[in-house]
N, C-alpha and C positions, 0 to 999 in steps of 0.2 A: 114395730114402732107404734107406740099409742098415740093417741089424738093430742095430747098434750106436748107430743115432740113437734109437731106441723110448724108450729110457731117459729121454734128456733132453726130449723132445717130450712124456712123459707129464708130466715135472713142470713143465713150464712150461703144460701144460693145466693140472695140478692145482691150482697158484700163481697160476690166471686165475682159476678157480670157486672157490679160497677167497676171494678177494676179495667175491666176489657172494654166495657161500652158507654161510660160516663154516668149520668144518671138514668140516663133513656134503654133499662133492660128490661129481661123478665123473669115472672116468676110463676111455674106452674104449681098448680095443685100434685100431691106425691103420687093419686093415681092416676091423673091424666098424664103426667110425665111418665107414668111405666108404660100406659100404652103407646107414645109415641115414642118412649126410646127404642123399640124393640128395631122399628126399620131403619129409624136416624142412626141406629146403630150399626147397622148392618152396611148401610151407605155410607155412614161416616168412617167405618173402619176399611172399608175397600177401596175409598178414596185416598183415605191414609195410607194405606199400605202402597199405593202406585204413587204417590206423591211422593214418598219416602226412596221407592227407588228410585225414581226419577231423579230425585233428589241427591239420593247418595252415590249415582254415576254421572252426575254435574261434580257434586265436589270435587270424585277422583279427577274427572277431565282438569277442574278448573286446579286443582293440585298438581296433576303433570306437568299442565302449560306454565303451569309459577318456578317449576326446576325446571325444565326447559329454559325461563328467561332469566334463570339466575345464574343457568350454567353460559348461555348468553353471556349474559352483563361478566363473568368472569372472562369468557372467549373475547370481550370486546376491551377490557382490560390489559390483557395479552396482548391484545395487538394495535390498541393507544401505545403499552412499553415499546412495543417493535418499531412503531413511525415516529414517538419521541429519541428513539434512539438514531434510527436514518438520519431524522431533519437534523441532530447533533451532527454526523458525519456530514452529512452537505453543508453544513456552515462551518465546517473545520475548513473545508474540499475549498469553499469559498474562500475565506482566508488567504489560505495557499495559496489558489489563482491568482488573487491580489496581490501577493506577496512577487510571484514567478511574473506576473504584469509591471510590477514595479522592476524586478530585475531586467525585465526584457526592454523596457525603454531604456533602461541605464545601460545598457550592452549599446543597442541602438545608437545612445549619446555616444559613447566610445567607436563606436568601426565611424561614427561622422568624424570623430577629431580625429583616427588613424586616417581616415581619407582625407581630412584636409592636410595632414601631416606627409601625406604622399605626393600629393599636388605641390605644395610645397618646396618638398625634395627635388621634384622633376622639375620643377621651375628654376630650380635653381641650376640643375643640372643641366639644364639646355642654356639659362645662363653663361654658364662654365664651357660647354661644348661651340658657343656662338665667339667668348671672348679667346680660347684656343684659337678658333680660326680667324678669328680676327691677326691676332698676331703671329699665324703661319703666312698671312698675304704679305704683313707686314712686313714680315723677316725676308720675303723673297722680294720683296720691294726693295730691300736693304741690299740684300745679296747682290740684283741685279745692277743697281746703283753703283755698287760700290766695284764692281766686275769692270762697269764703262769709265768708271773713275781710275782705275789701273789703267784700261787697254789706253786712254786718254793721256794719260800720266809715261806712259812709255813711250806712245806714239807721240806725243807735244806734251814733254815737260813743262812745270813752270820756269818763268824766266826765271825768278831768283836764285829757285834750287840749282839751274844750269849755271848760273852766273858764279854760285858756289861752292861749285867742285870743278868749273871748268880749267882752272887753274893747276890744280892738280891730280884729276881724272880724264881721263878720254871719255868719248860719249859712250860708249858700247858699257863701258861699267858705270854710268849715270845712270844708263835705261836700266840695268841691269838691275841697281840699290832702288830706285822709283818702284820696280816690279817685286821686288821680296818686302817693300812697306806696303803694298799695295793688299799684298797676300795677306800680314803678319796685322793691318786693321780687320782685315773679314776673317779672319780665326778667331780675332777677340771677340769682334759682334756674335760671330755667331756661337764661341759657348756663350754669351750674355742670352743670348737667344732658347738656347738649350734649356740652360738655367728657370728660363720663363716657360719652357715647354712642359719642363718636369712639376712646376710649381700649378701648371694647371691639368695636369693628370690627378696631381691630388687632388685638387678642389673638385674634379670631375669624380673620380672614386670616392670620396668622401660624401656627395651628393648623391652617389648613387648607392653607396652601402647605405645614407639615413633615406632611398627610398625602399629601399630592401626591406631596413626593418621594421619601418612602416608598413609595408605590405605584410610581412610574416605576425606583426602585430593585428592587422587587418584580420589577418586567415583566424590566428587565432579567437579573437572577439568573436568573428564569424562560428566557430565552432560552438564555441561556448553561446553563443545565443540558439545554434538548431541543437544544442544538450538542452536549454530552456524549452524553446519549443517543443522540443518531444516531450519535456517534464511535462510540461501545458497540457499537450494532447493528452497524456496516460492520464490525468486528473479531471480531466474532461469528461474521459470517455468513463473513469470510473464515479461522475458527479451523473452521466446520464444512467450508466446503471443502479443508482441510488434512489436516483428518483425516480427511476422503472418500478424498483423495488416499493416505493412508496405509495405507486401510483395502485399496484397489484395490491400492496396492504388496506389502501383506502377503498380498494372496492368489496374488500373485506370486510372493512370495518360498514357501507353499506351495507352488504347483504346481512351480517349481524343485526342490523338497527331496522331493516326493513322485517326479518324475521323477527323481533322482537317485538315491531308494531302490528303484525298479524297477528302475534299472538295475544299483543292486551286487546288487541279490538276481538279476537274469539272471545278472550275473557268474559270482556265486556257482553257482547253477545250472549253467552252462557247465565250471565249472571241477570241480564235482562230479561232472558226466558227465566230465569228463576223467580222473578220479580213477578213477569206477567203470569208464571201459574202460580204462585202467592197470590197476589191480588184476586186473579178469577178464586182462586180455592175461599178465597176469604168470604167473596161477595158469593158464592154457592152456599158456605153454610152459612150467611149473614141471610141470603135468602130460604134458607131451610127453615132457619129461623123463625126469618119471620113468616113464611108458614105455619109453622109450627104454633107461633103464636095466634093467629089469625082463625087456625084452626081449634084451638081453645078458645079461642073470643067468642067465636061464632057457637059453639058447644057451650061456652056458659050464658050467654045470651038465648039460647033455644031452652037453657033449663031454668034463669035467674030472672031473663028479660033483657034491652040493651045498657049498655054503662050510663050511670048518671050521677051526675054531681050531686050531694044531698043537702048539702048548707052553702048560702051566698059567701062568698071569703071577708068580706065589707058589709058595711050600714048605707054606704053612701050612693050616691047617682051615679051610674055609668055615662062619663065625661068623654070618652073615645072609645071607638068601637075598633074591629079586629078590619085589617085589610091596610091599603095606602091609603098615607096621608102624610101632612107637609109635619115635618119633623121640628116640634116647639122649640127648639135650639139649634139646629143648625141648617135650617130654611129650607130645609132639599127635601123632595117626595120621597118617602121608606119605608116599607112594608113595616107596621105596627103588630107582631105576632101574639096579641094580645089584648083584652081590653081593662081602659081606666076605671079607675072607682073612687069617687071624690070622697073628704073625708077632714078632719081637722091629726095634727101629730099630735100620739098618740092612742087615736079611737083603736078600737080593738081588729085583729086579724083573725080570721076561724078557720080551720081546715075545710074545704071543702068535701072532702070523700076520706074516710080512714085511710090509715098506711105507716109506711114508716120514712122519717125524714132521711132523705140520703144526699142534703147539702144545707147548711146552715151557716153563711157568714157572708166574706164579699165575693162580689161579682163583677167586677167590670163599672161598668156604665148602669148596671140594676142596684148599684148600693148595697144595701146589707140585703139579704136573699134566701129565700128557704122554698127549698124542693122538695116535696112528700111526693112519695110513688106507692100507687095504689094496685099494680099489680095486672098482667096481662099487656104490659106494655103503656099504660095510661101511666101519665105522672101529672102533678100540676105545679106553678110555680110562683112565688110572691115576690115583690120584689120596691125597693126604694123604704124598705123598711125605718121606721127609728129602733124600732128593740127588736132581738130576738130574740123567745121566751122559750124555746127549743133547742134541742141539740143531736145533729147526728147519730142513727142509729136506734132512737129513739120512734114508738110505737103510739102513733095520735088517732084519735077517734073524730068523728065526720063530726063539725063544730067546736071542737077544741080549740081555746085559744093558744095560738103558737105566736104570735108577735106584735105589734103594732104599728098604725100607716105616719110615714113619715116622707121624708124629702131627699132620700140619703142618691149619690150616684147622679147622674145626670135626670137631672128633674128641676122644673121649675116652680115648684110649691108642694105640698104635701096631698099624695094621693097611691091610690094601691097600682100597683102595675099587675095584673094575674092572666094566667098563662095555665093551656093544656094541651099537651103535647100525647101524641100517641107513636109510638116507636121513637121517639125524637124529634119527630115531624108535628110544628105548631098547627093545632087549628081553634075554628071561632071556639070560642067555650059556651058561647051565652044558648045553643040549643041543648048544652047539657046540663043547664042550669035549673032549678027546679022555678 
């Protein structure tokens, strides 16, 4: 490669490392980079190569553990369907109960009106059994009466009746007629009596057949409520094996969800180490780096002399200097990583040191803004601009005008804001000031 290729191989390194590290990169000369590639090379490929497995037996892990929890999440699936299908069967089971609970009070209402309906009966039947013997005292009250009304009647007729048949009976067939009416009323009384006896057997059997079937009505209800009752129990006992069974699913479905949570927190874990040797890997070759760079710095300084800015970027008076100070708009103490250069919009902007621009437009709070990087890790920066007379990518020589001081961004009047940065890292500028 000839000397006239240098040019371009630098900015196509430089336009690789701003990609990755903003404008704050580097760019070695082609033979100081061969001599340092030879060990960065060596370490950086050995480092690769353990990283890489490291690497590629995380992913497998962190790839089993993700089928693992997706055959999980299926397993837990499976057996959501199995406890939506129980808790279905237990609120059917429920139902039922209600249902067997509503029959069984209503059985309940029933044997109360068979038992009152037996009470009833007997009440009446001892009714019936009490007015029976009322009229067996009755009738032998009658009997007895009517027994001393004969012996009476034979023994001392009435006058009249003597008076009227004495005429034409003798006494012995007066007593004789007195004693066969005496007999021929207590036959009648007593079929009347009879008649009454038989009329309260029925009422007595008729009271005691309606407590009969009131009782065999009883028995039955009785049956039919302990058929309920056992219905009840079997639906019981099959409501606590339901819920046994749910109870065993749920601890299922626990140990699922707790296995599931070991294994995102391994994930997690995995991917954290992955994270923390990324990071370390990153800051090892960001410190190789910048080795690397520091180690050309100091080699072109032992051969060049140290870095030095070669033109002021401004005309104007240095208005603030680099370090803290109270911030002209929003009143609070803030490191100033740079210093001002007073100036009217307009006056002219000069590159301080050749290079090439690697940020030309807006910035934030710097306004319109241009970055030239000069190489070894130095860059420098303008900013509050009104014009910029440069563009990206572009190749400026140390005094070249590249834009002019203005007010753009957060500024209170028109002045340069300049800046020089080494690795990234701001420092004063004014002792590499000529």
């Amino acid at each position: 490669m000839g000397a006239s290729d240098t040019p371009g191989r630098t900015r196509r390194i430089v336009a690789h490392r701003l990609r990755k590290y903003c404008y704050f990169i580097t760019i070695f000369g082609v033979r100081r980079l061969r001599r340092l590639s030879g060990a960065l090379l060596l370490i950086g490929s050995a480092a690769a190569l353990m990283a890489a497995a490291a690497l590629a037996q995380d992913d497998e892990r962190i790839e089993d553990l993700r089928q693992q929890r997706e055959q999980l999440a299926r397993d837990a699936a499976d057996v959501a369907s199995q406890i939506d299908a129980l808790v279905a069967d237990d609120e059917a089971l429920i139902d039922a109960l209600q249902e067997l609970d509503d029959f069984v009070d209503l059985q309940h209402t029933r044997i109360q009106a068979a038992e009152s309906a037996i009470l009833t009966a007997e009440a009446e039947a001892a009714a019936a059994r009490a007015e029976a013997e009322w009229y067996v005292d009755e009738i032998e009250t009658i009997r007895e009466r009517l027994r001393q009304r004969a012996i009476q009647a034979y023994v001392q007729p009435p006058v009249d009746v003597v008076e009227q048949f004495s005429t034409s009976l003798n006494e012995s067939a007066v007593k004789l007629f007195l004693l066969d009416l005496a007999i021929g009323n207590e036959l009648e009384i007593t079929d009347e009596l009879r008649t009454a006896e038989a009329q309260l057997e029925a009422v007595r059997r008729r009271a005691l057949d309606r407590a009969e079937d009131a009782d065999e009505e009883r028995q039955a209800q009785q049956q039919r409520l302990a058929d309920l009752e056992d219905a009840r129990a079997a639906a019981m006992e099959l409501r606590l094996e339901i819920q046994s069974r749910i109870e065993e699913w749920n601890l299922v479905s626990a140990d699922i969800e707790q296995s599931d949570k070991e294994m995102e927190q391994e994930i997690f874990r995995i991917e954290e180490e992955i994270r923390r040797r990324e990071e370390e890997r990153r800051r090892q070759e960001e410190e190789a780096r910048r080795r690397a760079i520091e180690e050309e710095r100091r080699r072109h300084e032992a051969e060049h002399g140290p870095f030095e800015l070669v033109a002021w970027p401004a005309d104007g008076e240095k208005t603030s200097g680099f370090g803290p100070r109270v911030h002209p708009i929003f009143g609070t103490v803030r490191q100033h990583n740079g210093i001002d250069l007073g100036g009217d919009t307009g006056d002219r902007v000069r590159a301080a040191r050749s290079g090439e621009v690697i940020l030309a437009g807006q910035r934030g709070g710097f306004g319109n803004t241009i970055v030239i990087y000069h190489g070894l890790g130095y860059s420098t920066l303008y900013a509050h601009l009104s014009r910029i007379e440069v563009s990206e990518g572009q190749n400026v020589q140390s005094g070249d005008r590249i834009g002019a001081i203005g007010s753009t961004g957060w500024s209170t009047g028109p002045h340069l804001h300049f800046e020089l940065r080494i690795d990234g890292k701001a420092v004063d500028p004014t002792p590499y000031l000529p």
